[in-house]
N, C-alpha and C positions, 0 to 999 in steps of 0.2 A: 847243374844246380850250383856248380862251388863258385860261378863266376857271377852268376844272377844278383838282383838285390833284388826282383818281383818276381814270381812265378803263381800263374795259373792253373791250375792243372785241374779246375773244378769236371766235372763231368768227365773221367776221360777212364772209367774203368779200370784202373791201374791195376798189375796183378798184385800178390803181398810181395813176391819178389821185387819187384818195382818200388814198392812200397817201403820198404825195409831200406832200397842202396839209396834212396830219394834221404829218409831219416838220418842214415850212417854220413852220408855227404853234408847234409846241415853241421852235424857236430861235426867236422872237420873246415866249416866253411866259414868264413868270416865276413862276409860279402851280403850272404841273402837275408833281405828284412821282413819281405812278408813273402806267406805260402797260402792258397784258398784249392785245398783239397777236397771242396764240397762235394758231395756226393762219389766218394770213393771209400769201399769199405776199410776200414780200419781196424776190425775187430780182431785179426790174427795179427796185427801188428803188434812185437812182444813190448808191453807195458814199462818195462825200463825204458827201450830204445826212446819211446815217446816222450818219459819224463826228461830223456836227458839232453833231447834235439831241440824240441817244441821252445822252449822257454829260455831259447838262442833268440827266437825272432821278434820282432816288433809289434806284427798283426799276423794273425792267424785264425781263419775261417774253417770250421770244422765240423759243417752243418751236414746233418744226414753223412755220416761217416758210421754210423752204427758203434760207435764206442761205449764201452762197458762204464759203467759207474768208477771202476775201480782205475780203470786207465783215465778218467777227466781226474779224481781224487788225483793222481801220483801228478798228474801234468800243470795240478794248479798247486800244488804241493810245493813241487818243484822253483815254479814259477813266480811263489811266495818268499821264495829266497833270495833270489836274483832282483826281482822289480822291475826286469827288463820289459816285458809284453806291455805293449799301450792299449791293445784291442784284441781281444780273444772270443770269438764266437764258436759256441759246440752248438747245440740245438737251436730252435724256434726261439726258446725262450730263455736260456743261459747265456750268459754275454757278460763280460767281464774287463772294466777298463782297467788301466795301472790305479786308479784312485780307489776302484773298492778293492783291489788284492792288497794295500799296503796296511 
């Protein structure tokens, strides 16, 4: 992930361990812009980790990930600070470009 600028990884079951060094390697990664982790659970992913990786990248698809209310809150929280994200999708029907977060 630290060398990528795209990665897919929609559908791929990922475990939370997987899920977590994927997260930890963003914040340290200066390289990857977008991530589409559709359909991979998310909900044991700890709610910091997320606020503080996610809102590195450019575009990020987050559809059917099962995320609590309280981890999109911290992640657009977060990502209200920065301005960085152009295109964020959580659900069916949440989606978020840079023009309505600023």
């Amino acid at each position: 992930v630290s060398r990528l600028k795209r990665a897919n990884l929609s559908n791929t079951f990922l475990t939370n361990d997987q899920l977590v060094t994927i997260f930890e390697e963003i914040i340290r990664s200066n390289t990857l812009l977008e991530l589409n982790l559709q359909s991979n659970k998310l909900t044991d992913v700890p709610t910091e980790l997320l606020s503080k990786s996610i809102p590195k990248l450019k575009k990020v698809y987050l559809k059917n990930t099962g995320l609590a209310n309280e981890q999109m809150e911290a992640i657009m929280e977060e990502a209200n600070k920065y301005s960085i994200i152009i295109d964020l999708k959580f659900r069916n029907h949440i989606s978020l470009s840079n023009s309505s977060m600023s």
